[in-house]
C-alpha positions in Angstrom: 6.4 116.0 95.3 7.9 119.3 96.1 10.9 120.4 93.6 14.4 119.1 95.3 16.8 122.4 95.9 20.2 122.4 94.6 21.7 121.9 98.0 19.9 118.9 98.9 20.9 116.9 95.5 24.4 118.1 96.3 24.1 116.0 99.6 22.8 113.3 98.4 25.3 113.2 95.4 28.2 113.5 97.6 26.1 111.0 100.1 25.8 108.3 97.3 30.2 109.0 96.3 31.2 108.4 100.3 28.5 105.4 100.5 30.5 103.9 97.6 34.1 104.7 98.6 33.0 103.2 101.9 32.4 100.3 100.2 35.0 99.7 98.3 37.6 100.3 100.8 35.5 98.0 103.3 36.2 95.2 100.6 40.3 96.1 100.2 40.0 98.2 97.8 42.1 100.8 97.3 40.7 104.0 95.9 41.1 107.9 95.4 38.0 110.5 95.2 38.3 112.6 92.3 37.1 116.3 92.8 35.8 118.7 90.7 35.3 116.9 86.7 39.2 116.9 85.6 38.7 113.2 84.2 34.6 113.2 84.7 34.6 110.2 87.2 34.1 110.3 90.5 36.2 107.7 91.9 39.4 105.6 91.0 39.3 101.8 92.4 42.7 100.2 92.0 44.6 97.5 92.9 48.7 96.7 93.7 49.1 95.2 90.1 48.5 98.6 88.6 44.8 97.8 87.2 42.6 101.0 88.2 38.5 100.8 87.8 36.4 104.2 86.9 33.6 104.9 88.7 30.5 107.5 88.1 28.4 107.5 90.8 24.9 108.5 90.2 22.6 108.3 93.2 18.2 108.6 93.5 16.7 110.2 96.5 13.4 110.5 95.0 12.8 107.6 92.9 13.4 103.9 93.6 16.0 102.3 91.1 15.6 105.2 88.7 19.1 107.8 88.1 19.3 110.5 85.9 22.2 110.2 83.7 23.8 112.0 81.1 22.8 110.8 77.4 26.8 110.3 76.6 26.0 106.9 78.6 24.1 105.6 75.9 27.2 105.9 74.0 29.9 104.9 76.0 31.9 103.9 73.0 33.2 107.6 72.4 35.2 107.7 75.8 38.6 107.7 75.5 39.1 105.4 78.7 38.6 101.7 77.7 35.5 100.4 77.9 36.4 97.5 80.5 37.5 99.8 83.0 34.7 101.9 83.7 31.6 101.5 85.5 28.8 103.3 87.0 27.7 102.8 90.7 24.0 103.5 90.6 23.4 104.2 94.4 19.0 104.6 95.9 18.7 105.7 98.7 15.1 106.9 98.5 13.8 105.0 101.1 14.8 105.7 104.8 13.0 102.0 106.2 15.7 100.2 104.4 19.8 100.5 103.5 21.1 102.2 100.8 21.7 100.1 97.6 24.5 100.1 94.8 24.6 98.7 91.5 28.0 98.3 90.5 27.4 98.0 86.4 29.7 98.2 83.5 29.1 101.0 81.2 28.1 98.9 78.6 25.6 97.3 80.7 24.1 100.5 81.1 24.0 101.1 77.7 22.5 98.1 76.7 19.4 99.6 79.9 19.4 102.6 77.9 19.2 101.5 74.4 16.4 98.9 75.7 14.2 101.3 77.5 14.3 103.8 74.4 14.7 101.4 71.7 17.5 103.2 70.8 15.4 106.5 69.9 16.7 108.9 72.1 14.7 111.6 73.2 16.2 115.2 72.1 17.9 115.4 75.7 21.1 115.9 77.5 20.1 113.5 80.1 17.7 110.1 80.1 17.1 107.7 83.4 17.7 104.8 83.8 15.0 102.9 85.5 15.4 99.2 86.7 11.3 98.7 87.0 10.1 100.4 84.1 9.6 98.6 80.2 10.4 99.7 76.8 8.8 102.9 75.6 5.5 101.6 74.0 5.5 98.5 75.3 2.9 97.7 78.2 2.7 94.3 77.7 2.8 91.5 81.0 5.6 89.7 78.9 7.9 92.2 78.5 10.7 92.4 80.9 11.8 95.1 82.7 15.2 97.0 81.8 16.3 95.6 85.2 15.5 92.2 84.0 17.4 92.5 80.4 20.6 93.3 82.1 20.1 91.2 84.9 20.5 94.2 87.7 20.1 92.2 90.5 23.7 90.5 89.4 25.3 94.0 89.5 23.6 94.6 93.1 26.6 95.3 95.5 28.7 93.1 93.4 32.3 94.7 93.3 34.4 91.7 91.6 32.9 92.9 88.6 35.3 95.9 89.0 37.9 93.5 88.1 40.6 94.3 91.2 41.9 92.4 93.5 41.5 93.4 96.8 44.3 94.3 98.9 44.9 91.5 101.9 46.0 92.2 105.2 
């Protein structure tokens, strides 16, 4: 596979952010894009009653249900933002026969993917993926689930009540 440029993944990063705020506002939420990394998420989800959601979104072209992520996700303890209120929308759209896809997961959800698929020995890196099909490093065996299976992605795909907001009604 050739080597993706720069501009490209810019696309498809700011592809993967509109996809999502799309989304949300298509369900009644309300939201705000955040520019440039003055409080490192991408989006703010709120609702009237003052509760606000915050959202990285991290988005494949090239590999089904794998993202590259930053290795401070494996830790999401050490944010200053409570841990309930952020998330990370996980958004493939590396195939073009089908619709794009979002994973709406809680931090700590992701996390728990990452600790799994590394058995919480890290590799000396400033990022690590996050694959929904692949096991545990070292283990091949048929009886070992997938990290999408220990977090259960499929409950996490396109679900945005886990976001905790109410949706604004007309």
């Amino acid at each position: 596979m050739d080597k993706v440029s720069n501009e490209r993944k810019n696309l498809h990063r700011l592809a993967g952010e509109f996809l999502v705020a799309s989304r949300l506002t298509q369900r009644g939420y309300m939201i705000t894009l955040q520019w440039g990394n003055t409080i490192s998420y991408d989006i703010l989800a709120f609702d009237k009653s003052g509760n606000v959601s915050f959202i990285e979104v991290k988005t494949s072209a090239s590999y089904p249900r794998r993202w590259v992520l930053q290795s401070k996700y494996a830790n999401p303890e050490a944010d200053k933002i409570p841990l309930a209120k952020r998330f990370i929308c996980c958004v493939d759209v590396s195939s073009t026969d089908r619709e794009p896809s979002v994973y709406v997961f809680p931090a700590k959800v992701v996390a728990k993917g990452l600790h799994y698929f590394f058995s919480s020995k890290f590799p000396k890196s400033s990022s690590y993926h996050l694959s929904l099909d692949f096991k545990p490093t070292g283990k091949t065996k048929l009886d070992v689930p997938t990290v999408g299976e220990t977090i259960d992605s499929e409950g996490y795909l396109e679900n945005y009540d886990v976001l905790g907001l109410t949706p604004v009604t007309n």
